[in-house]
N, C-alpha and C positions, 0 to 999 in steps of 0.2 A: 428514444429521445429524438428530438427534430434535427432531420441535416440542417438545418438553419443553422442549430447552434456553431458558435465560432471553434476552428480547431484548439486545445488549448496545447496538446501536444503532439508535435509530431516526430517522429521518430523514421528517419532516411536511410535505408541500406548500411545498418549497422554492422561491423565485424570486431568483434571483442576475443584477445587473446589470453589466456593464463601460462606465458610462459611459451610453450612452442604449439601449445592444445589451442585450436581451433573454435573456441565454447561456441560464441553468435556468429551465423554465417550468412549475414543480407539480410539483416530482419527489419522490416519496417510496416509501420504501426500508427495511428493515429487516438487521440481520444477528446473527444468533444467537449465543452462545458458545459456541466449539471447531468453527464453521464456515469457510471458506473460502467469499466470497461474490465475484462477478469483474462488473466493468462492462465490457462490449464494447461499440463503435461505431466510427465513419468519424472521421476527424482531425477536429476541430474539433466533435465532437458534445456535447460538455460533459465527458466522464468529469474531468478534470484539473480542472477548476472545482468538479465537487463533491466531488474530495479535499480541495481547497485553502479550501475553505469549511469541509468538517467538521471540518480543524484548525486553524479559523482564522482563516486568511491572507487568507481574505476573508470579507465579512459577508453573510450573505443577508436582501435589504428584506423576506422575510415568509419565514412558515415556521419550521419550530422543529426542533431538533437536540436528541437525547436520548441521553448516554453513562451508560450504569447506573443510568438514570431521572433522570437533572440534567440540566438544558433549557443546554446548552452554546455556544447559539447569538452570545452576547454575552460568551464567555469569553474573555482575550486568548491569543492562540498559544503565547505563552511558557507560559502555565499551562496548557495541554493534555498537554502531558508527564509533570507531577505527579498529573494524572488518569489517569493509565495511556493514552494514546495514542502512536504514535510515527507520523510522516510518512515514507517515505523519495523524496524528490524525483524527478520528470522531468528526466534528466540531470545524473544522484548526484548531484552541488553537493557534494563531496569541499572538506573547506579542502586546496586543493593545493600548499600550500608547507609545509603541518606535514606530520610522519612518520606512518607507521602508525598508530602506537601512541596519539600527539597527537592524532587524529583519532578514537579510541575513546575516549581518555578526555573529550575536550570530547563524544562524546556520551552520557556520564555523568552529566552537571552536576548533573541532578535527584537522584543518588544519595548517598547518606553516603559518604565516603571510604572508609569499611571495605568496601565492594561493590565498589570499582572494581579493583582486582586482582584478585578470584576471577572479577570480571564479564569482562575482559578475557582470562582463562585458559579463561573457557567458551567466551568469541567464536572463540577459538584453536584449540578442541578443534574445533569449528564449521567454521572457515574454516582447514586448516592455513595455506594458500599465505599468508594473509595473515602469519601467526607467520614464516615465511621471510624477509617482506619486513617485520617490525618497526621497522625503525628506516630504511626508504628512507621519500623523501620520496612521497607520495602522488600530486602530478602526475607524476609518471616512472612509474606503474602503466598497464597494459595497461586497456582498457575492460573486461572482464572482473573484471578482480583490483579496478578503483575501483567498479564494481557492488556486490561482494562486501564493499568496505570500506562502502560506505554502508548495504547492507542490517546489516551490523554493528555499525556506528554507531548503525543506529536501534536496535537489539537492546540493546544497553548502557545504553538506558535502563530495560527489562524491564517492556514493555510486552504491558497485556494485549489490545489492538487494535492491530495493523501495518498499516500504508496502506501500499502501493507503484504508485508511480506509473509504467509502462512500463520495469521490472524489467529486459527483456531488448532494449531500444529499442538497435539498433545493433553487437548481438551475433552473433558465427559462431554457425552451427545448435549447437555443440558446447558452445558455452557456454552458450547458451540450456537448454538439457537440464541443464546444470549447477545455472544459478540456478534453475531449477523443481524439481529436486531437494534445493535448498537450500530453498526456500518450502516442500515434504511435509515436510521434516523439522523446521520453524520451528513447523508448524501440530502434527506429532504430538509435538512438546513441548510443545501446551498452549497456543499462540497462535493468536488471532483472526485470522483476515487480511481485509483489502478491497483486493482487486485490481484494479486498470485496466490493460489488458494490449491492446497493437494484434495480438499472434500470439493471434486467438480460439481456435484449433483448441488451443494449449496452455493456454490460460486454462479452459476450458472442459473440458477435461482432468482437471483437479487440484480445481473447483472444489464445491461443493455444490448450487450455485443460480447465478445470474446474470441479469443487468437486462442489455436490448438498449438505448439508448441513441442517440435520434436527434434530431437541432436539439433537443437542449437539453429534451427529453422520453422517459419511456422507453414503448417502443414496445410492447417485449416480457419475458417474465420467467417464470421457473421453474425447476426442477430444471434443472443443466448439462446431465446426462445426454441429458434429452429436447429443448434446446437444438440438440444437437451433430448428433440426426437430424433438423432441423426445416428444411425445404426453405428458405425465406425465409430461414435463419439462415446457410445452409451453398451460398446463391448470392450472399447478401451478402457476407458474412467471411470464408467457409470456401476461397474459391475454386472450389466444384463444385457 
C-alpha cells in the first residue's frame, strides 16, 4: 500500500500488565488506511493482548493509542464502535442461543434503525450460507459458518478498522481459504484490517506489512512480502 496513505492507527510504546506479568513491553506499531496489517508469533506472545487493548478491553499502564489522531487509550470498549472500530473475538463469542439474524442485528446497536436491514442484506450478499441459516439458532452452526457469523457481526457495525482475532483458529484447510477469501474481499471494499493470525504462511499472504511478535515485544517487521522469504521468519512460523 502507498506511505501516502494516512496513519489510521498508531500505537506508542505500549506496556500492558496482567496482574504483576509483564504481557506488552514498548510495542509500537502503526497501520495505514486501506492496508491489511497481520501480527504473527508463538501462542502466548502478546498478539491477542494487543487487540484486546486497542479495543479496550484492556488498559495499557503507559503508552498511547491513536485511532484518526484521538489518543484512544482511555476510551471505554463500548465506545470504540461509535469510533469506527470493530473487534471480532478469539473464539467468535457468537450470543449462541439467539438466531442468525439476532446476532447481526445486536451487532448493529451502534447504527440508526434505518442501516440495519440494508446492513444485514449486504452481510447476506457477503456471507450467502449465513442467509440460508437465518433464522437457526447460532449455537447449532458448524465452526465454520459461527466464524462467518462473527466476522459479520463485526461488519454490521461498518467499521472502518476490523481487528480479527485468529479468524481461522480451529478450521479444516478448506474453510480457512474461505475465511481468508472473505477478509480480500472485506479489505477490497474499503476496510482496514489488523490481523492476528496463528497460520503465518496465510497471514502473510494477504497482508501488506507485518510485526513478528515475541514475549510480549516485536522482534521483527516489514513488508509481508519479504517477511515470507526471510529465513528466521519461515524456521519459526513457516515450518521450513
Amino acid at each position: 500500500m502507498s506511505e501516502n496513505n494516512e496513519v489510521m492507527l498508531k500505537i506508542d510504546d505500549i506496556h500492558v500488565f496482567y496482574g504483576a506479568i509483564h504481557a506488552i513491553k514498548g510495542v509500537s506499531f502503526e497501520v495505514r488506511e486501506h492496508e491489511i496489517v497481520t501480527l504473527i508469533g508463538a501462542n502466548g506472545a502478546g498478539k491477542s493482548t494487543i487487540l484486546n487493548t486497542v479495543a479496550g478491553l484492556l488498559r495499557p499502564r503507559s503508552g498511547s493509542i491513536y485511532f484518526e489522531g484521538k489518543n484512544t487509550a482511555s476510551v471505554p470498549a463500548n465506545k470504540m464502535v461509535g469510533l469506527g472500530m470493530a473487534l471480532c473475538p478469539e473464539g467468535r463469542r457468537i450470543f449462541q442461543q439467539m438466531t442468525v439474524r439476532e446476532n447481526l442485528e445486536m451487532g448493529a446497536y451502534s447504527r440508526p434503525n434505518s442501516e440495519i436491514d440494508p446492513g444485514i442484506e449486504d452481510v447476506f450478499n457477503r456471507f450467502p450460507r449465513l442467509k440460508e441459516r437465518e433464522k437457526q439458532i447460532a449455537g447449532t452452526l458448524s465452526g465454520g459458518e459461527q466464524q462467518m457469523l462473527a466476522m459479520a457481526r463485526a461488519l454490521m457495525s461498518k467499521p472502518k478498522l476490523m481487528m480479527l482475532d485468529e479468524p481461522s483458529m480451529g478450521l479444516a484447510p478448506i474453510l480457512v481459504e474461505q475465511i481468508f477469501d472473505i477478509i480480500r474481499e472485506m479489505h477490497a471494499a474499503g476496510t482496514t484490517i489488523l490481523l492476528v493470525e496463528q497460520n503465518a504462511q496465510m497471514a502473510l499472504s494477504i497482508a501488506d506489512r507485518a510485526y513478528v511478535l515475541e514475549t510480549g515485544k516485536i522482534a521483527m517487521s516489514g513488508p509481508a512480502k519479504d517477511l515470507l522469504q526471510n529465513d528466521d521468519v519461515r524456521k519459526a512460523y513457516l515450518g521450513s
